[in-house]
C-alpha positions as CSV (number, residue, x, y, z in Angstrom):
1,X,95.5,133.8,59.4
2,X,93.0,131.5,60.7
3,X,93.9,128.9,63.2
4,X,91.8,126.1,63.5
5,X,92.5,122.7,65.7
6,X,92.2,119.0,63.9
7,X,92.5,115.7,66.0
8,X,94.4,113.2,63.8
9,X,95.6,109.8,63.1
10,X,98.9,109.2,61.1
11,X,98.5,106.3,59.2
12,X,100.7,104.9,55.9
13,X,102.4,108.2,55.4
14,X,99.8,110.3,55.4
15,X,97.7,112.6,58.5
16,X,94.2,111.5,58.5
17,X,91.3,113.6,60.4
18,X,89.4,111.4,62.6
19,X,86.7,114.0,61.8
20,X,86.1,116.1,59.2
21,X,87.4,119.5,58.3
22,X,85.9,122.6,57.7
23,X,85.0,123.4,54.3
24,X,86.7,126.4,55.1
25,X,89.8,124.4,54.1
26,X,89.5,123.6,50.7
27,X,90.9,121.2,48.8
28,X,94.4,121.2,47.6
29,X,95.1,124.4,49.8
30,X,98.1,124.4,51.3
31,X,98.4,124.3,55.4
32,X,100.6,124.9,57.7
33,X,100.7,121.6,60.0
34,X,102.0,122.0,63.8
35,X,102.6,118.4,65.3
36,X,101.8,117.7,68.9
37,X,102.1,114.1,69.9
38,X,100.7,113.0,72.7
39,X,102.6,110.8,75.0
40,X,101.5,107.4,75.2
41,X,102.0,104.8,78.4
42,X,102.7,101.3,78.2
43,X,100.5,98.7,79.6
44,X,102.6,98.7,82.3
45,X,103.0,102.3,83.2
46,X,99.3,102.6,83.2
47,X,98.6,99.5,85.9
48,X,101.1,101.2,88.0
49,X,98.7,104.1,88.0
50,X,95.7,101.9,89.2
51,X,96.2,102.6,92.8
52,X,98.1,106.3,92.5
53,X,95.4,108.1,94.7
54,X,94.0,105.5,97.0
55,X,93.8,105.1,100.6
56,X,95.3,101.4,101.9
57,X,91.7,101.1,102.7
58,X,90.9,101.7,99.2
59,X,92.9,99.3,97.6
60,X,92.0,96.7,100.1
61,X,87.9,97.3,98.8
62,X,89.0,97.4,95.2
63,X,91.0,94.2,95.7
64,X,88.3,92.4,97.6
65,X,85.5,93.0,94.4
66,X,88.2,92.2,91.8
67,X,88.9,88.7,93.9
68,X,85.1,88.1,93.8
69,X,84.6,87.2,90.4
70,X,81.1,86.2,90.5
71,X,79.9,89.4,90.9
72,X,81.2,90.0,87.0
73,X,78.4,88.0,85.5
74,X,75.4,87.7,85.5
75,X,73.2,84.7,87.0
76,X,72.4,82.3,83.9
77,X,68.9,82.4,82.3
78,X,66.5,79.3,82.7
């Protein structure tokens, strides 16, 4: 037996790779799938993480650019 490791997407019923297989696999040939899902975060989960290994002093700094919003763009062209 030959194990092999595909990333995929499940979409309308179906696995899809997001790459493609071997053509070691042919196809038609039967497979045994093993399904490891991946835990997702919500939104806000994930912005409760945005500070998680900061210093106070860290957070103040990262605070301060995000307040200065002029420094996101860039000057306009003549």
């Amino acid at each position: 037996m030959t194990i092999r490791t595909y990333e995929a997407v499940f979409q309308n019923g179906a696995f899809r790779p997001v790459e493609p297989v071997s053509s070691a696999i042919s196809e038609g040939q039967q497979v045994r799938l093993v399904v490891e899902v991946e835990e997702t975060k919500s939104v806000l989960d994930l912005a409760g993480e945005v500070y998680a290994d900061l210093s106070d002093e860290e957070v103040k700094e990262v605070e301060k650019i995000a307040l200065e919003r002029r420094d996101f763009f860039a000057a306009p062209t003549p």
